[in-house]
C-alpha positions in Angstrom: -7.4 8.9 6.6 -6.8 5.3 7.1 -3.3 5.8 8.8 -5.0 8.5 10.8 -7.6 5.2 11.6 -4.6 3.5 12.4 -2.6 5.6 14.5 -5.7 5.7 16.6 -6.3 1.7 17.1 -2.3 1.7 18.1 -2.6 5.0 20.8 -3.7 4.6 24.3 -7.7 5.3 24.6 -7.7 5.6 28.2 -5.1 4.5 31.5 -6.4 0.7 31.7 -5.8 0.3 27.4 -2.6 0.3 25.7 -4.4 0.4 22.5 -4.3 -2.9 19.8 -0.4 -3.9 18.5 0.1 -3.3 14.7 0.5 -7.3 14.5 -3.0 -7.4 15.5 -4.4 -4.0 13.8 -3.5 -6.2 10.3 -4.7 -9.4 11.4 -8.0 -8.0 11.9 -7.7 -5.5 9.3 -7.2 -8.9 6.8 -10.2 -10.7 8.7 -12.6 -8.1 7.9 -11.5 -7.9 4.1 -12.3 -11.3 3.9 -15.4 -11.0 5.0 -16.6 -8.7 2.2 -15.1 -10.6 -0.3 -17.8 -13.7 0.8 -21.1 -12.5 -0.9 -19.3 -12.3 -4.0 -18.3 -15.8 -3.2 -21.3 -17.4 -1.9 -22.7 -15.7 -5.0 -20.8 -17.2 -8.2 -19.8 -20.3 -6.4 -16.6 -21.6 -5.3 -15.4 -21.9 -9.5 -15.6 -18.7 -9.9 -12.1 -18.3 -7.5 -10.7 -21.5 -9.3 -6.6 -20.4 -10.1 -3.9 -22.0 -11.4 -1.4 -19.3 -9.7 -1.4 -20.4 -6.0 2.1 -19.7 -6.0 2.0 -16.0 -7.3 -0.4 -15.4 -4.8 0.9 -16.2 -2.3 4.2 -14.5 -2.9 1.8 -11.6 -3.5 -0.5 -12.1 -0.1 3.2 -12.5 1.6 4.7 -9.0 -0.1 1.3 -7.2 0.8 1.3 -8.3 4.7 4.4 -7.4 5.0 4.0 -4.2 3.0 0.9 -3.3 5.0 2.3 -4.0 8.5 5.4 -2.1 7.8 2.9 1.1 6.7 1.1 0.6 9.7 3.4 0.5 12.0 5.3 3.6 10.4 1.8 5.0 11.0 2.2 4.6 14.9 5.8 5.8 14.7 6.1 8.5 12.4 3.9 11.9 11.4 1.2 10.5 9.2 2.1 13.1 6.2 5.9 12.0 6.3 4.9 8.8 6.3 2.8 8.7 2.9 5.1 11.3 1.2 7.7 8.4 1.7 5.1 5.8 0.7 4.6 7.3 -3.3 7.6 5.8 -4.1 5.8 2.7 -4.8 5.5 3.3 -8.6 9.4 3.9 -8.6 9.8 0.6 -6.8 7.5 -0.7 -9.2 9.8 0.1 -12.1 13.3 -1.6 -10.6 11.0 -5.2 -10.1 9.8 -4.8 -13.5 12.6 -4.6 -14.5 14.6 -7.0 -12.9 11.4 -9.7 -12.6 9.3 -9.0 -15.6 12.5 -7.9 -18.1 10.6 -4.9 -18.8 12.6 -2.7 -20.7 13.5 1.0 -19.1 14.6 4.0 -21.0 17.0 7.2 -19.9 14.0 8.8 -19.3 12.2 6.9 -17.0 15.4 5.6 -15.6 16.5 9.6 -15.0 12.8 10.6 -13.3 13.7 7.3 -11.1 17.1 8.9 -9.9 15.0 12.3 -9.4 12.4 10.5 -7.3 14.8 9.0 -4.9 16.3 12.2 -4.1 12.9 13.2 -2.8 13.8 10.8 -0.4 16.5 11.6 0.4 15.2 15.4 1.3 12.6 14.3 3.4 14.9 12.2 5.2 17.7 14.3 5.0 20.2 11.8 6.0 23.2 13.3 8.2 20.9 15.6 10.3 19.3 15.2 13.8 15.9 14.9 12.3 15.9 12.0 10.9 14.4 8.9 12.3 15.4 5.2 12.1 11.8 4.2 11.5 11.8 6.2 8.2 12.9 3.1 6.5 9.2 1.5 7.1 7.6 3.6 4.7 10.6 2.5 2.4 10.0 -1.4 2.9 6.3 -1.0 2.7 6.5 0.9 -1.0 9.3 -1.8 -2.1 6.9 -4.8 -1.3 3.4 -3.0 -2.8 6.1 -2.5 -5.6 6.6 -6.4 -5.9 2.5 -6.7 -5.5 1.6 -4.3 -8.4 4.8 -6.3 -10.2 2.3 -9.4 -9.8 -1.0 -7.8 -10.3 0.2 -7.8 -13.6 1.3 -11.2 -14.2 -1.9 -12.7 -12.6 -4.3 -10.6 -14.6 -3.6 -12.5 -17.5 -5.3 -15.9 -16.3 -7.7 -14.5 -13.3 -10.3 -12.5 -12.9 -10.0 -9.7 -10.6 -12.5 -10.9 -7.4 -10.6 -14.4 -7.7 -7.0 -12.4 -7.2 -8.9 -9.9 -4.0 -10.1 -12.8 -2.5 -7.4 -14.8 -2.4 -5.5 -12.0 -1.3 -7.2 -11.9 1.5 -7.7 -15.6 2.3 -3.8 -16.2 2.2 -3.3 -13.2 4.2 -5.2 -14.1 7.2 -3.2 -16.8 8.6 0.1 -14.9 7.0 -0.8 -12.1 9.6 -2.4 -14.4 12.4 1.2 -15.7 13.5 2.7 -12.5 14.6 -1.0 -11.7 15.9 -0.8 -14.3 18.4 2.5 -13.1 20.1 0.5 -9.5 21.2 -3.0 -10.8 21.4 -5.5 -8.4 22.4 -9.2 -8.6 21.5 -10.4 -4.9 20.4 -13.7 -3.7 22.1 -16.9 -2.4 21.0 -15.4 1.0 19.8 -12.0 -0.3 18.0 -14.4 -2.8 15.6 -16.2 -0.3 13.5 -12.4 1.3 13.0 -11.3 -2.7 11.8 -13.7 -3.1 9.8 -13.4 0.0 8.0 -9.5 -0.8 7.3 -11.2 -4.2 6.1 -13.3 -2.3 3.5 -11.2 -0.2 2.5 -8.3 -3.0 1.6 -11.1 -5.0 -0.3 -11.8 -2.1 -2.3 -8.1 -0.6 -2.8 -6.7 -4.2 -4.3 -10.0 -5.1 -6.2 -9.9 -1.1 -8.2 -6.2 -1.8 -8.3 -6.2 -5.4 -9.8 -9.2 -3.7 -12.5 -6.5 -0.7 -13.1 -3.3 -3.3 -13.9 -5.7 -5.1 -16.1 -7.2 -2.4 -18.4 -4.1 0.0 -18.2 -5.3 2.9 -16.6 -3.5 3.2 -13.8 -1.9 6.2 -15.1 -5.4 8.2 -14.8 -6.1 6.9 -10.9 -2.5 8.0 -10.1 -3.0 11.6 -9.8 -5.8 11.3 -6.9 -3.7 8.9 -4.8 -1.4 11.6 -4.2 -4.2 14.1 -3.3 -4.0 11.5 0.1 -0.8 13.8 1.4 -2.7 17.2 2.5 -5.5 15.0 3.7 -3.6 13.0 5.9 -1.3 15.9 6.7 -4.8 17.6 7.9 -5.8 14.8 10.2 -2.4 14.3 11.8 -2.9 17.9 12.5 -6.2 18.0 13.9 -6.2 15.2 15.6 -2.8 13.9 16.5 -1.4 18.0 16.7 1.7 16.6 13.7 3.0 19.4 12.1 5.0 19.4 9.1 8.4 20.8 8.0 8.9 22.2 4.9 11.1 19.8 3.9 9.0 17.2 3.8 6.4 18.8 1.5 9.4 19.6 -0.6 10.6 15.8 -0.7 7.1 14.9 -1.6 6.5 17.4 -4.5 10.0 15.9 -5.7 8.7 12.0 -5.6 5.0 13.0 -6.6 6.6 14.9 -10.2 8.8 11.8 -10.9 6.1 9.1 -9.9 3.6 10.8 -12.2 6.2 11.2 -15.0 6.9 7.4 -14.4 3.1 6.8 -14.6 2.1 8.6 -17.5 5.2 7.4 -19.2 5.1 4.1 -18.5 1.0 4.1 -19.7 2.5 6.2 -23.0 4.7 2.7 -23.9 2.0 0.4 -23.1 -0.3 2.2 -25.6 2.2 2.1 -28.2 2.7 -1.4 -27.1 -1.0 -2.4 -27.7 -1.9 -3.6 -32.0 -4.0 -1.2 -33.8 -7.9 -2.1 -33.7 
């Protein structure tokens, strides 16, 4: 639903609007997360966003702007459904950083459901054929980089509490995003707000449940319903943007959705047997 939000802030509304840029779609989209994040601030005080990890996040703020531009504008280019089926490759992503970053240790299994999800990809995209599309590899870059953000949830949980890690989040990724802004400037009217503010919400609330997930290890029993996003946002492109979508791109998805929740549940099995014994 929130590409579909998208994809409509970037179309045309009428002959004298060109509807908003991406650049500035984010910007506002970070503004407006912000915003929600202040009652909790003005409410515990400024200690309670006190870190001693400015430098993870802001590596994180920078891998999420980047990683939510490139969805966005994948949203404006591409069908919405090919566009997420692409996008749940962000758990596989999340396994190559941890493993190169965090020195997490990988076995053939998870290693082989890796290989398998990639050639989901690779379906969808079906490399050699007249269908694909160059800006297929935005959905790629934005999974990589929410990869490297999920890679450092998990490092800053350890020292800081989940609203300090949203809200910071936010606050580093409104000027991030500003900069590009600037070069496309347009101010969205009385219609395109409600629609930005929205995409604010909904960021507060997807990084806040996300940072809680990393930190009490359940992310393997959220994972499931992300994926029921694909028939939704197949519907909407549908309805209201008349996408259709080819066979094999449910097939690639199917492919990537198996693996990822394979890696997931995996991946949730070690860190149990990780944990002492009460």
């Amino acid at each position: 639903g929130l590409l579909g939000i998208v994809r409509y802030l970037a179309d045309p509304h009428g002959p004298d609007d060109a509807g908003l840029n991406v650049f500035v779609i984010s910007f506002w989209r970070n503004g407006f997360s912000l915003l929600v994040f202040l009652p909790w601030l003005l409410r515990h005080g400024v200690g309670a966003a006190r870190s001693r990890s400015h430098g993870m996040l802001v590596s994180r703020a920078a891998l999420m702007t980047t990683s939510s531009t490139a969805m966005f504008f994948s949203a404006a280019l591409l069908p919405l459904a090919e566009a997420t089926a692409i996008s749940f490759t962000t758990p596989l992503f999340s396994i190559i950083l941890a493993m190169i970053f965090l020195h997490e240790k990988v076995g053939p299994r998870r290693l082989t459901a890796l290989a398998i999800g990639m050639l989901g990809v690779v379906v969808i995209l079906r490399p050699g054929s007249a269908a694909i599309d160059p800006a297929a590899a935005l959905p790629l870059l934005a999974a990589l980089t929410f990869g490297g953000v999920v890679v450092l949830s998990k490092a800053l949980t350890t020292n800081d509490s989940s609203e300090a890690i949203g809200f910071w989040l936010a606050a580093y990724m409104v000027p991030l995003s500003l900069g590009p802004a600037l070069f496309y400037w347009s101010w969205p009217d009385w219609r395109e707000l409600p629609w930005l503010f929205a995409l604010g919400a909904a960021a507060a609330g997807n990084m806040y449940f996300l940072t809680r997930a990393v930190r009490i290890g359940d992310a393997s029993q959220t994972a499931p319903y992300d994926f029921v996003r694909l028939p939704f946002v197949a519907l909407v492109g549908y309805v209201f943007f008349t996408q259709t979508v080819d066979i094999w791109v449910w097939l690639g998805a199917a492919i990537i959705v198996a693996s990822a929740l394979y890696v997931t549940w995996r991946e949730a099995r070690v860190n149990a047997a990780r944990r002492p014994s009460p």
